[in-house]
C-alpha positions as CSV (number, residue, x, y, z in Angstrom):
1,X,-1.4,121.0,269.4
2,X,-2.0,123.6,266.8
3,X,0.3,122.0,264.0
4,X,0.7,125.5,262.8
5,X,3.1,126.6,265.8
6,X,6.3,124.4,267.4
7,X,6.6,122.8,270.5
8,X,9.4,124.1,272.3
9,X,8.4,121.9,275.8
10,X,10.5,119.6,274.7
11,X,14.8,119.4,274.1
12,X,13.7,119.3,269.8
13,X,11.2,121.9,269.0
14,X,8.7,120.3,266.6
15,X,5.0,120.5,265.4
16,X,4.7,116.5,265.2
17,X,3.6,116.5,268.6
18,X,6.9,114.7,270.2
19,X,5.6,115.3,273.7
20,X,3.4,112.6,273.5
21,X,5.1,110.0,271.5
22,X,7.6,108.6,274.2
23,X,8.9,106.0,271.8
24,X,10.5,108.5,269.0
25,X,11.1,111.3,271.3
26,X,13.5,108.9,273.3
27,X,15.4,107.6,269.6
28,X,16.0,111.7,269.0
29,X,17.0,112.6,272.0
30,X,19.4,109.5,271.8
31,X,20.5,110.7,268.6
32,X,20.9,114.3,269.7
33,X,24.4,114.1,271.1
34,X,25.4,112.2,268.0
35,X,24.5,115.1,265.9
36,X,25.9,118.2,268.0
37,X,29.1,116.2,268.0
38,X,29.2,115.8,264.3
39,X,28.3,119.8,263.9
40,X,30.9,120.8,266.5
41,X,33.5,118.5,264.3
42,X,32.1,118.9,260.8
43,X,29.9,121.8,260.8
44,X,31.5,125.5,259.8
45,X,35.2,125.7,261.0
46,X,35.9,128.4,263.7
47,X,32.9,129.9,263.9
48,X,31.1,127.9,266.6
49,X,31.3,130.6,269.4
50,X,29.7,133.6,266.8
51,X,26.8,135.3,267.2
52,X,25.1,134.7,264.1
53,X,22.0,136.6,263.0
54,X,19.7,133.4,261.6
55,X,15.9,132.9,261.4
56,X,14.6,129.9,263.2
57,X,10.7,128.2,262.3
58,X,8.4,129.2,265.3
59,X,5.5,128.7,263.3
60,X,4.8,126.7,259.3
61,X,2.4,129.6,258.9
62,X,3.7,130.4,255.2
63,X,2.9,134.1,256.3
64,X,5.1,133.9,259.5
65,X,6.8,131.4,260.2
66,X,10.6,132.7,260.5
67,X,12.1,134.4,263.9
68,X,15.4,136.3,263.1
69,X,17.8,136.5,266.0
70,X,21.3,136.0,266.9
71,X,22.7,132.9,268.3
72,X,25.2,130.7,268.3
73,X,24.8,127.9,265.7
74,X,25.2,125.0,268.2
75,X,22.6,126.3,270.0
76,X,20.5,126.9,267.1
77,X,16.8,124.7,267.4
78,X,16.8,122.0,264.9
79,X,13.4,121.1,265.0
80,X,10.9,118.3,263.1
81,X,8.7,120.6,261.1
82,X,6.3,119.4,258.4
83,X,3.5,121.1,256.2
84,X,0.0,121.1,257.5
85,X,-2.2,118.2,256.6
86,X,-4.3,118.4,253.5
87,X,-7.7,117.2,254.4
88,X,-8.9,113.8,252.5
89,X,-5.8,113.9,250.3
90,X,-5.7,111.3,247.8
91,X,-2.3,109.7,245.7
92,X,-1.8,111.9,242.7
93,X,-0.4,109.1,240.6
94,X,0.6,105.2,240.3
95,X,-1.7,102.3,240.0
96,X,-3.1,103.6,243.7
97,X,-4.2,107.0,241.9
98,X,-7.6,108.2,243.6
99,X,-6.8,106.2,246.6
100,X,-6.6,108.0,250.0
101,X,-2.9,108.4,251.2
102,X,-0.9,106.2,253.6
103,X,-0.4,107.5,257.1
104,X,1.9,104.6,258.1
105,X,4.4,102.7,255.3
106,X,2.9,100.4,253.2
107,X,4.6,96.9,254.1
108,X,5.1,96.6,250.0
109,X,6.8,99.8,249.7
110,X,9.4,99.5,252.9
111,X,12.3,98.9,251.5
112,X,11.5,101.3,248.7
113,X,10.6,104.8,251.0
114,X,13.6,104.2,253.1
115,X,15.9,104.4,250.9
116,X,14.9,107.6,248.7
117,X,14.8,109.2,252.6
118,X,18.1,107.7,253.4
119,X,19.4,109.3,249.8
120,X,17.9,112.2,250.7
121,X,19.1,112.7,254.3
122,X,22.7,111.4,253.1
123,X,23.0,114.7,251.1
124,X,22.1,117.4,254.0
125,X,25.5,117.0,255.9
126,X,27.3,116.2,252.8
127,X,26.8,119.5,251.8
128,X,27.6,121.2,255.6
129,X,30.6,119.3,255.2
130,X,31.9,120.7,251.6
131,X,31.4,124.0,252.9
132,X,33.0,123.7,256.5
133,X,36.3,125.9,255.5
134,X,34.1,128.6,253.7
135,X,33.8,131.1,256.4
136,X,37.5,131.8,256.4
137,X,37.6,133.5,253.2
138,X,34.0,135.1,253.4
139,X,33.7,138.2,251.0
140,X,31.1,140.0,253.9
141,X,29.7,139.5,256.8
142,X,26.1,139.3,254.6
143,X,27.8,136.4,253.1
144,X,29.1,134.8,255.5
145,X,25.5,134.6,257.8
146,X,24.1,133.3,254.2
147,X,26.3,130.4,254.6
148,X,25.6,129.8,258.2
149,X,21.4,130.2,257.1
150,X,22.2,127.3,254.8
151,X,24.0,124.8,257.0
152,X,21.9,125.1,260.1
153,X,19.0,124.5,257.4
154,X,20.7,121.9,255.9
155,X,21.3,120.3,259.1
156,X,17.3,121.1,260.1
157,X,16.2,118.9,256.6
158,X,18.7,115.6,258.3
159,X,16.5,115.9,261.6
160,X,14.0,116.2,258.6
161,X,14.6,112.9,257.0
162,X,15.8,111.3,260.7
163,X,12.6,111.5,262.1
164,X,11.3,109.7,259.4
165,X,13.5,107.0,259.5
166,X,13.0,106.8,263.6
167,X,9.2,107.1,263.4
168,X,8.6,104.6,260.6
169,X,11.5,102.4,260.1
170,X,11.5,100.9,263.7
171,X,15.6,99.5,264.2
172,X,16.5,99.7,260.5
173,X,15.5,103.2,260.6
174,X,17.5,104.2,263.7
175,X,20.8,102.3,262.4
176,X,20.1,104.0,258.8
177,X,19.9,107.4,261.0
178,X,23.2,106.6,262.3
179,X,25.0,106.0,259.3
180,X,24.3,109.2,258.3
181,X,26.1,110.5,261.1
182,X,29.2,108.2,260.1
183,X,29.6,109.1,256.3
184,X,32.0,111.9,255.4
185,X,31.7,114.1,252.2
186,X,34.8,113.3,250.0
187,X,35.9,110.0,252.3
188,X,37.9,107.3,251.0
189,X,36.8,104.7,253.0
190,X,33.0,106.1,253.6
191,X,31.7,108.4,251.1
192,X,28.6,110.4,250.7
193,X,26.1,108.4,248.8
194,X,25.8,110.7,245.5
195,X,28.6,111.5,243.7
196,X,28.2,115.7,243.7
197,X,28.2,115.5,247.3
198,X,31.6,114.4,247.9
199,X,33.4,117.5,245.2
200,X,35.1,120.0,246.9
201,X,33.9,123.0,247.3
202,X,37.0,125.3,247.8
203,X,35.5,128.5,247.1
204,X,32.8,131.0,247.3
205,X,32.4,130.8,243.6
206,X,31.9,127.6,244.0
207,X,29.4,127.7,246.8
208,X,27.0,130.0,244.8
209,X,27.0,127.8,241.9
210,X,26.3,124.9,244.1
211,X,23.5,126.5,246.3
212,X,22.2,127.3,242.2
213,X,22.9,124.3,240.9
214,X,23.0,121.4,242.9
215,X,20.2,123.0,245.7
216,X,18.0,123.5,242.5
217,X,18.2,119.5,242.1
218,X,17.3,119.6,246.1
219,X,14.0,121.7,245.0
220,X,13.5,119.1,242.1
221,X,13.8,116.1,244.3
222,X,11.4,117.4,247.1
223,X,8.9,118.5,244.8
224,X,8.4,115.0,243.6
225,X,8.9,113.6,247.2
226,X,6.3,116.1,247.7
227,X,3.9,114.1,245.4
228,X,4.1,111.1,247.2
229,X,1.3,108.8,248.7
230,X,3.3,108.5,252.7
231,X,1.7,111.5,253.6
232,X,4.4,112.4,256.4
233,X,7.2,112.4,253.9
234,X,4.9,114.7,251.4
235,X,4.1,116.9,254.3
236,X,8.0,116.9,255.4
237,X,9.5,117.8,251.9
238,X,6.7,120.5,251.6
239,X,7.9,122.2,254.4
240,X,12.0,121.9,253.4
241,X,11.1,123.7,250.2
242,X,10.1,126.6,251.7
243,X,13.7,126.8,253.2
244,X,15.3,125.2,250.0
245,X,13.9,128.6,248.1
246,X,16.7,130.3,250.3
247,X,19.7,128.5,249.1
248,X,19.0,128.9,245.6
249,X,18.4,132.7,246.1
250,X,21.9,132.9,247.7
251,X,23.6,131.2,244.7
252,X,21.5,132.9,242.0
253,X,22.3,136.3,243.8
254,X,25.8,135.2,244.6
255,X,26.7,134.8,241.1
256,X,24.6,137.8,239.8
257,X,26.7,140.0,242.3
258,X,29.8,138.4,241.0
259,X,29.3,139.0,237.7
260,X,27.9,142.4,238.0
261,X,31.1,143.8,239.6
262,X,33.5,142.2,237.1
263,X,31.5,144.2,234.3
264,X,31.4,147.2,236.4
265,X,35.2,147.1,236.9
266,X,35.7,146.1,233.3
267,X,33.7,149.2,232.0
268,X,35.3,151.5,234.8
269,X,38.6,150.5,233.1
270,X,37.8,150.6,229.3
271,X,38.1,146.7,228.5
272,X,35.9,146.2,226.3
273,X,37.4,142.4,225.1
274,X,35.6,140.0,228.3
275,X,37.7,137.1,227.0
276,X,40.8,139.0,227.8
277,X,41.4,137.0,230.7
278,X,44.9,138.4,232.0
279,X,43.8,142.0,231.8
280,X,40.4,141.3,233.5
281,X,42.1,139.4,236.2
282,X,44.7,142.4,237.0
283,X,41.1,144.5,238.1
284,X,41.2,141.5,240.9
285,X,37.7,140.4,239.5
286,X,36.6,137.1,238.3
287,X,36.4,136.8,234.4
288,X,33.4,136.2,232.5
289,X,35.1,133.1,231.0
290,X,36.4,131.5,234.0
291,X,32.4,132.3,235.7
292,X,31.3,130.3,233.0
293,X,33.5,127.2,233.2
294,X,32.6,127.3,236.8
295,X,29.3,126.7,236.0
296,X,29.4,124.2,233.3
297,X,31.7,121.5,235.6
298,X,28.5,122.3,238.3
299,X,26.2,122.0,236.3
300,X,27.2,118.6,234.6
301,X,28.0,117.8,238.3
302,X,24.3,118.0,239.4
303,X,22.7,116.5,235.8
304,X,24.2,113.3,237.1
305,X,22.2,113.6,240.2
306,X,19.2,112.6,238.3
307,X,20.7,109.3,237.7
308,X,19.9,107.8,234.1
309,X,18.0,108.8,231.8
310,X,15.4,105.7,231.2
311,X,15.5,104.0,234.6
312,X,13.0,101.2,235.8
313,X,13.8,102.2,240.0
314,X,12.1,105.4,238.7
315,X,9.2,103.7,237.0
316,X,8.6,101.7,240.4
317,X,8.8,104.5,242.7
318,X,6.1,106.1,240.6
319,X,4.0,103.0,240.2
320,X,4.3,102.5,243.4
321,X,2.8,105.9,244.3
322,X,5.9,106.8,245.9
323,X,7.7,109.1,244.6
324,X,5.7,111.6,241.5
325,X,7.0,114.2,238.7
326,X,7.9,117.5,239.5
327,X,4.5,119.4,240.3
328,X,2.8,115.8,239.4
329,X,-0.7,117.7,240.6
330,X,-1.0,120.4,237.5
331,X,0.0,117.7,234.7
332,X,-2.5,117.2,232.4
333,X,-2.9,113.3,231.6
334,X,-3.9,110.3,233.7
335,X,-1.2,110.5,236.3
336,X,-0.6,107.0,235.3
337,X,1.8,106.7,232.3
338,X,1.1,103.0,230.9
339,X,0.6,104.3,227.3
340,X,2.5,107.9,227.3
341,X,6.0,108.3,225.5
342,X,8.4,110.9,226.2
343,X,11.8,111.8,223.9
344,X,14.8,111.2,225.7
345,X,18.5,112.3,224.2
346,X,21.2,109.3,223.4
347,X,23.3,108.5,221.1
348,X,22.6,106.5,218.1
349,X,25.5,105.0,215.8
350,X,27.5,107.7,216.7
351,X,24.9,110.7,216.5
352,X,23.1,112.4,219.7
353,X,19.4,112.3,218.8
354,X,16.1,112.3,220.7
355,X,14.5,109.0,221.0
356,X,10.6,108.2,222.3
357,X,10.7,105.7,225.3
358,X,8.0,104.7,227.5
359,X,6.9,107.9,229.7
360,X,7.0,105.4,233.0
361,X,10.5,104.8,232.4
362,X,11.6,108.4,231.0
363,X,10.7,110.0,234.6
364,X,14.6,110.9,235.4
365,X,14.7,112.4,232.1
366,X,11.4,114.5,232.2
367,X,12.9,115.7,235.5
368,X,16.1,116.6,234.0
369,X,14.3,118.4,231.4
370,X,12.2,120.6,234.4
371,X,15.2,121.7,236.2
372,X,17.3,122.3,233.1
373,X,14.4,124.8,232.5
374,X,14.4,126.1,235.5
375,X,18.0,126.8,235.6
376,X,17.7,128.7,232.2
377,X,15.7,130.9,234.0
378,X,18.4,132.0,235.8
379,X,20.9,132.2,233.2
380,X,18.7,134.4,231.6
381,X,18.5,137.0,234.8
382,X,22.4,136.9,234.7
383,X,22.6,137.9,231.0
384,X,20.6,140.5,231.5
385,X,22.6,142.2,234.3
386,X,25.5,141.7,231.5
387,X,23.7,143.4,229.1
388,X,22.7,146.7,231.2
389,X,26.7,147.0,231.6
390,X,27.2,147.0,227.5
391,X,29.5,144.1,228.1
392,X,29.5,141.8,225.4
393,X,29.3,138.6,226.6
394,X,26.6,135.7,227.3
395,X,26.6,132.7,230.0
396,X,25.0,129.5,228.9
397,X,24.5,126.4,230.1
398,X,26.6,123.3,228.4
399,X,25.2,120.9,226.4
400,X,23.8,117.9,228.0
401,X,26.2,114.9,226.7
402,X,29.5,117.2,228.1
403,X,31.1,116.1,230.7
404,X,29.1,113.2,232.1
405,X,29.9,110.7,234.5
406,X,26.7,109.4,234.6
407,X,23.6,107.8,232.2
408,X,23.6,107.9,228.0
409,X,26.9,109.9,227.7
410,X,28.9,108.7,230.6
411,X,31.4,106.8,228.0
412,X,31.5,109.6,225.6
413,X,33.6,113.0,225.3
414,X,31.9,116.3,224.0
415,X,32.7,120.0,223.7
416,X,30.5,122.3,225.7
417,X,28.3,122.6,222.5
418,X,27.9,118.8,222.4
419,X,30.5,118.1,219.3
420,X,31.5,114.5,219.7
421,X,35.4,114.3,220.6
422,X,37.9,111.8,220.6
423,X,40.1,111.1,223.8
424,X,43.0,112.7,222.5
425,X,41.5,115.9,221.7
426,X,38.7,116.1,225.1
427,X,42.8,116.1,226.8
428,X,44.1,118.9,224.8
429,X,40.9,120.9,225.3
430,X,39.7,119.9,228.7
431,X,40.8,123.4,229.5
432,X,38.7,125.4,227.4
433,X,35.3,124.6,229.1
434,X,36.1,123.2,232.9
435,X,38.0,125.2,235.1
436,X,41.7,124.5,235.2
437,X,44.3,124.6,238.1
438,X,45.1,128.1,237.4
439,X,41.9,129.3,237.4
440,X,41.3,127.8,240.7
441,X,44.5,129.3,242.1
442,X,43.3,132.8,240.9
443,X,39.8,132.5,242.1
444,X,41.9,131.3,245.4
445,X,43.7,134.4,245.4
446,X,41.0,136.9,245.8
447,X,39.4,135.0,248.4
448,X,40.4,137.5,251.1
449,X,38.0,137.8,254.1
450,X,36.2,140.8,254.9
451,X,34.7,141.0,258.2
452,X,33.9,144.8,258.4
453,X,30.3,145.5,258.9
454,X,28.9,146.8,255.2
455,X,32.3,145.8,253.5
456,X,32.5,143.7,250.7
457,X,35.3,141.6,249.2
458,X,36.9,143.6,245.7
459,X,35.4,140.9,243.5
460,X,31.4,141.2,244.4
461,X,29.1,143.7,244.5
462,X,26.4,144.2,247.9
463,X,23.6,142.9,248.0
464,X,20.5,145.1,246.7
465,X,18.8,144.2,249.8
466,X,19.7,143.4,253.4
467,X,18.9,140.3,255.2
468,X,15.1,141.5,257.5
469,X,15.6,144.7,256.1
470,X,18.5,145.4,257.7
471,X,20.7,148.4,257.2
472,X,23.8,147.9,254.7
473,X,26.7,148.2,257.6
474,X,24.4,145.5,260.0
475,X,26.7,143.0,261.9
476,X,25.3,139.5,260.6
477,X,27.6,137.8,262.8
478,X,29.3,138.9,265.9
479,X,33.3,136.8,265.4
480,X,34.2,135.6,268.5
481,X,37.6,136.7,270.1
């Protein structure tokens, strides 16, 4: 089979070639009414009946590889896709650098690979489930298929990891692909595995910075799974990214469409002071102010997905050959690490300075530091729509030791620009850089649904572009009676 193009012949489209591999084939289809009964009772909330106008793989082709049509999202084709083979690859990094990948998992490295896959996998329904209200309160139609294009994906990256685990793993791997099935985001008694992923996510504010903020740690995560010497998970994570790229551009648009009509409305009625927050709120628009706290709690939220900074799991993955750095192949040096150094922030008698520590156990840091960077990036795009208003006003992101739950500053208060606090005073101020309860009952307020073809909620501007080049009134999603 032409690993190019999917199977359909069988009940899981896939270019893995399921047809012939009785053994797996049977442990999906097993798992198969497990997962449609999970969507159906934690997938998006009253929308199961919709037409929804989504893009499906037919083919990994980077060229062609999406179908747009409508369907219902049960009936949507999960598949197991992964990224062509690279002929005669060999392991980027690790003590087996130069070595020709593994096709099966190395006995050594068991334990190891499941669990980064069963991490990995834990966070795709975590995130279906945060956003399973969303839909209510959609702002358009455009919006609201967005969020359906992310939770059928994010459903396609757990059949993702789930083949893995029932391919490779033998029973452990078909009890781990259970229990993903039997965790809930936000459970008391059986919580998502990373912290992020059991949050709330109670608005669409909040959804865009999390497809921007906490999706972007997706991206950094399967980029270095993308390194790794297993070959199938490499291949799978290459393929996710391509559909990963999607999220992000929904949050980083989300946000820029946000804050673009809360200047326009702020220059259409003469305030010229963005941290007047009561005025700005009467245009039924989302303060500057408020759009920045937002992002600094989401932003803290997905730095402590990285874990800590100096961590020896880390240094074994990479020793290992298991998991590599972000874009591991275009780093200059010897892909091996025993002698490199890298400065990593902590805090020193009281003072927050950068310290060298062995490179091989800096990895989580180095990471950190890539998708901080890449996050600036956007930042930047988002000032500069400010800008072209003549609103003075600039987003940035927090400082690295605020509001931590996790690694070197977990025990520590700071202000947003990193000034060490005491207790008493992070209480009294807690207010002035993470969104409070009134904020969150404002932004709740203008969460209004619009489901008019081409209409969009007061508080956001439409899109630049439609979704396939569609016309600005096309129906995205057909609502059920």
């Amino acid at each position: 089979m032409n690993i190019m193009n999917v199977d359909y012949t069988t009940r899981i489209p896939n270019n893995v070639g399921l047809a012939e591999d009785a053994r797996v084939l049977k442990a999906l289809e097993t798992w198969h009414p497990g997962y449609l009964n999970w969507w159906k009772n934690m997938g998006p909330v009253g929308f199961q009946e919709s037409l929804v106008y989504l893009r499906t793989a037919v083919s990994v082709d980077p060229k062609g590889w999406a179908k747009f049509d409508y369907v219902k999202m049960p009936e949507y084709r999960w598949g197991i896709l992964l990224a062509p083979a690279e002929q005669d690859r060999k392991i980027p990094f690790g003590e087996h650098y130069g070595e020709p990948v593994w096709q099966e998992v190395p006995g050594e490295h068991r334990a190891m690979l499941r669990r980064l896959i069963v991490i990995q996998g834990d966070t795709e329904p975590a995130s279906v489930e945060q956003q399973r209200h969303l839909g209510k309160t959609a702002p358009s139609l455009y919006d609201l298929r967005n969020l359906f294009q992310v939770n059928v994906e994010e459903g396609r990256h757990l059949w993702a990891m789930v083949y893995l685990l029932q391919k490779y793993f033998g029973r452990d791997g078909r009890e781990e692909a259970d229990e993903l099935l039997r965790r809930t985001s936000g459970s008391a008694d059986k919580p998502r595995m990373l912290g992020a992923f059991n949050e709330a996510t109670p608005d669409w504010l909040s959804f865009f910075m999390f497809t921007f903020f906490t999706d972007r740690d997706g991206k950094m995560q399967l980029e270095s799974l993308a390194q790794s010497g297993f070959d199938p998970l490499s291949r799978t994570c290459r393929f996710m990214l391509t559909e990963e790229a999607h999220h992000m551009f929904v949050g980083e648009t989300g946000i820029g469409r946000t804050v673009q009509r809360t200047c326009e409305a702020m220059i259409a009625a003469g305030i010229n002071d963005p941290t007047n927050v009561a005025k700005v709120r009467a245009l039924g628009v989302i303060d500057l102010p408020t759009i920045q706290k937002k992002l600094n709690l989401h932003y803290t939220l997905s730095l402590d997905l990285f874990g800590s900074e100096v961590s020896t799991n880390a240094a074994n993955a990479f020793n290992a050959g298991v998991k590599g750095r972000f874009q591991e192949t275009r780093i200059q040096d010897d892909h091996r690490l025993e002698k490199d150094i890298y400065p990593v922030l902590k805090l020193v008698n009281g003072v927050i300075k950068l310290v060298d520590e062995p490179a091989l156990t800096a990895l989580n840091m180095r990471l950190r530091d890539d998708y901080t960077r890449d996050c600036e990036k956007g930042v930047e795009r988002w000032n500069k729509l400010i800008e072209k208003t003549g609103v003075n006003f600039r987003l940035a992101l927090p400082h690295v030791a605020f509001h931590r739950q996790i690694g070197e500053f977990r025990d520590i208060q700071a202000s947003a620009n990193g000034e060490l606090l005491d207790e008493a005073t992070w209480q009294k101020r807690r207010d002035e850089w993470l969104p409070s309860k009134d904020d969150g009952d404002f932004i709740a307020s203008l969460m209004q649904p619009v489901a008019e073809a081409g209409k969009f909620a007061g508080w956001i501007s439409p899109p630049k572009l439609g979704i396939d080049n569609k016309p600005g009134d096309f129906e995205y999603v057909k609502i059920a009676a």
